[in-house]
N, C-alpha and C positions, 0 to 999 in steps of 0.2 A: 561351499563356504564363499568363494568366489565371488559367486552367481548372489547369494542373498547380500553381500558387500555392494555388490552394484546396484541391487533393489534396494537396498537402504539410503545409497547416494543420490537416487534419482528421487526417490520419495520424497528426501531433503530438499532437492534443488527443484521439485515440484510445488513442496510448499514454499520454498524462501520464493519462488518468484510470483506464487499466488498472494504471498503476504506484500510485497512490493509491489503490485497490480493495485492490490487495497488500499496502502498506502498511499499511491501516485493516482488514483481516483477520488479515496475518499476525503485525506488531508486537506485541500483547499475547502473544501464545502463544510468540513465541520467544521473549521475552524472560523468560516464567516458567519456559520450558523448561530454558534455558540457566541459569537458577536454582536448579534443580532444586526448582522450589516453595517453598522456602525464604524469598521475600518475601509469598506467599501471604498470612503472618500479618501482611502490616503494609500490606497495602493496604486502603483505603477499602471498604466496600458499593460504592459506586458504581462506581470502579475492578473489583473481584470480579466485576459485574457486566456492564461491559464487557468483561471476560476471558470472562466463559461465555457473553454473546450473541454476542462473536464467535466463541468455539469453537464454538457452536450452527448460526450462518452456512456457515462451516468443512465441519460435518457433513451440511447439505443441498445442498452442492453438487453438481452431476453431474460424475464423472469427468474428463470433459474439462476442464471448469472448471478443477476440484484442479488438474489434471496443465498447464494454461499459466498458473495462478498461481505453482506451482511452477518451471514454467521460468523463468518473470519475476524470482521469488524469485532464483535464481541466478543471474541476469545483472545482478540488481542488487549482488550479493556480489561480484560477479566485476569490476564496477566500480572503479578507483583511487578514494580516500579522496574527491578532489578532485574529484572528478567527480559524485560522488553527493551531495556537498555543493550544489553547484551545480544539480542537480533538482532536490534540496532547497528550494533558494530559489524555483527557479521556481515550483515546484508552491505553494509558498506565497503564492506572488505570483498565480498563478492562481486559487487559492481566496478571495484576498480580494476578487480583482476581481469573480466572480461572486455574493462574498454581498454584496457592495455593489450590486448590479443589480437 
């Protein structure tokens, strides 16, 4: 019982940090996409910045990578609103708890 408790935690905290990878990769770049650049001119250096080391990230990945980040992408779209709110939290609540540690 134990032993499958463990497997269940790690499974979780496998996904919640693949979902956060996708997140902290993909987020700037759709979001400029969907803009079609058009905010380009009103973001920060630093923000700019974040946009092009993530697209940098983005570009040295190996295929595989791309392609179940991509499916992750999707299945987080494909999510109810309510639902994805709620990883949301989690995942927030998760990062805090680890940089407090």
């Amino acid at each position: 019982m134990l032993r499958r408790n463990n497997k269940t935690i790690r499974t979780a905290k496998r996904t919640l940090m693949s979902f956060g990878l996708c997140l902290f990769l993909m987020f700037p770049s759709f979001g400029w996409a969907r803009d079609s650049g058009d905010n380009w001119r009103n973001l920060s250096p630093q923000e700019k910045d974040n946009v092009l080391r993530n697209y940098q990230r983005w570009q040295n990945l190996p295929p595989r990578d791309k392609e179940h980040l991509r499916e992750e992408w999707d299945r987080w779209q494909n999510l109810p609103q309510d639902r994805r709110d709620q990883l949301k939290r989690r995942y927030e609540d998760q990062r805090r708890r680890h940089s407090n540690d």
